[in-house]
N, C-alpha and C positions, 0 to 999 in steps of 0.2 A: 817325271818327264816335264821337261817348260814346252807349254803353250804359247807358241809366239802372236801375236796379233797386228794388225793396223796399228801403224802407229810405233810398233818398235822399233828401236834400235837393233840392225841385224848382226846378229852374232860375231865378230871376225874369226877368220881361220887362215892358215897357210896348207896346202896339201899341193902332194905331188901331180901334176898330168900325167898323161899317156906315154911323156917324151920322159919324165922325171926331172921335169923343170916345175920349179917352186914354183905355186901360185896366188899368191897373198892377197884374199880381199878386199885389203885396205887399198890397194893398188887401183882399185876403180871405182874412187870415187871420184864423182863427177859424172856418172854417165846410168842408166839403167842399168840392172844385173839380173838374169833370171837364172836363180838356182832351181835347179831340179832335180829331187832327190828319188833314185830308181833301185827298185832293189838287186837286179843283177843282168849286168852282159848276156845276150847273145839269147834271151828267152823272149818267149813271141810278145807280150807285153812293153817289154821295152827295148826291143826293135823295134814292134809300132811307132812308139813315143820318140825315139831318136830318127828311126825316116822322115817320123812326119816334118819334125823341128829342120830335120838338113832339106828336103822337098823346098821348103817356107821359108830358109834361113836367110837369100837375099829382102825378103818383108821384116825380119831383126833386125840384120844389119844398117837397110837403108833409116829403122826408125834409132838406129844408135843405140843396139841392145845389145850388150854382152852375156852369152850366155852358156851354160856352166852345168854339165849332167854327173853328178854324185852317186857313188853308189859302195856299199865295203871290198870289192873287186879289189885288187890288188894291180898297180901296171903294165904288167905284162897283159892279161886279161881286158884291159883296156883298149890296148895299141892292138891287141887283135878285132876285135870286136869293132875298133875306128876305120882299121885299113880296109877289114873285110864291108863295111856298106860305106866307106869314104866321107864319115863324116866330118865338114868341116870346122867343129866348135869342137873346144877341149872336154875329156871326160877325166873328174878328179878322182883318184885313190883314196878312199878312208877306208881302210881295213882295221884301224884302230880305231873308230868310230868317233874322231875328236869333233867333225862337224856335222856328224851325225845323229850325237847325243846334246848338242849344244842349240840344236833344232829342232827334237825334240819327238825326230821322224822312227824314231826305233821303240818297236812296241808287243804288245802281243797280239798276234791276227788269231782271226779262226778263220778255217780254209775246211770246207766240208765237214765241222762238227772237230775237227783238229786243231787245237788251240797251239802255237809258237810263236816262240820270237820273231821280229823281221823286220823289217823294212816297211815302213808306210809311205807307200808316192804319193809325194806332196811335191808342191812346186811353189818355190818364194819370189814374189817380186819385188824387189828391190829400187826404190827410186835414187835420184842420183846423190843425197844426202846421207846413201847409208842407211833409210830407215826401210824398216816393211810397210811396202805399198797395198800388198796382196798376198792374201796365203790361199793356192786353191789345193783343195782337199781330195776333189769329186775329178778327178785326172781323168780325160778321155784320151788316151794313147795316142789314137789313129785322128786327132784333130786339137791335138795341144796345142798348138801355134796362135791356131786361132781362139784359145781359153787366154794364151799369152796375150794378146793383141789385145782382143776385148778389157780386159785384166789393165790394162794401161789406158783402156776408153781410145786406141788407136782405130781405127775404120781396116777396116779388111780389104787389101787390094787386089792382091793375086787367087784368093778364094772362089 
């Protein structure tokens, strides 16, 4: 498993959207990019993490942040999961795990003494060089925005 850190170079990938439109992260550089990798649609965890980001999303936007919810979901599973709370940032498809495993986010949990595979939410921040500015580990769902904000040393406006 790669351990990404401060200071790397972020992985590229192309993966489909919710719409099944290519989304190449070489395409934004130049601007912040926060990847956040969830491990699946439509479970109370991350629907926390996606309301809170869409609630917050004009404080992204207006700081010029692109940003980008991963998960192994497949598209369909996406565009439902977007329509049904209206979020307005794209959620990417890796059901093949190409930026998933390049991230380094897919691991074994233990969940009650149950040890599996899965999904570790993590969330990358991205500065506008392409490199990793931030890796937060410690994901609070129902107040990621403002882990995001902090995370770029932005001031919290609307909180």
């Amino acid at each position: 498993m790669t351990t990404l850190v401060k200071g790397d170079k972020a992985p590229l990938f192309t993966l489909k959207n919710e719409k099944g439109e290519a989304v190449a992260l070489k395409d934004f550089k130049g601007q912040k990019v926060v990847l956040y990798f969830y491990p699946a649609d439509d479970t109370p965890g991350c629907t926390a993490q996606a309301c809170n980001i869409s609630d917050n999303y004009k404080d992204l936007k207006k700081n010029k942040i692109a940003i980008f919810g991963i998960s192994p979901d497949d598209e369909a599973s996406h565009i439902a999961f977007s329509k049904k709370y209206k979020l307005p940032f794209a959620l990417l498809a890796d059901p093949k795990h190409k930026a998933i495993e390049k991230y380094g986010v897919w691991g074994e949990k233990n969940m009650y003494g149950r040890k599996f595979m899965g999904m570790k939410r993590t969330t990358f921040l991205l500065d506008e060089e392409g490199n990793i500015h931030k890796v937060i580990k410690g994901v609070k769902t129902a107040d990621h925005t403002a882990q995001i904000l902090k995370g770029y040393g932005i001031e919290e406006t609307a909180f």
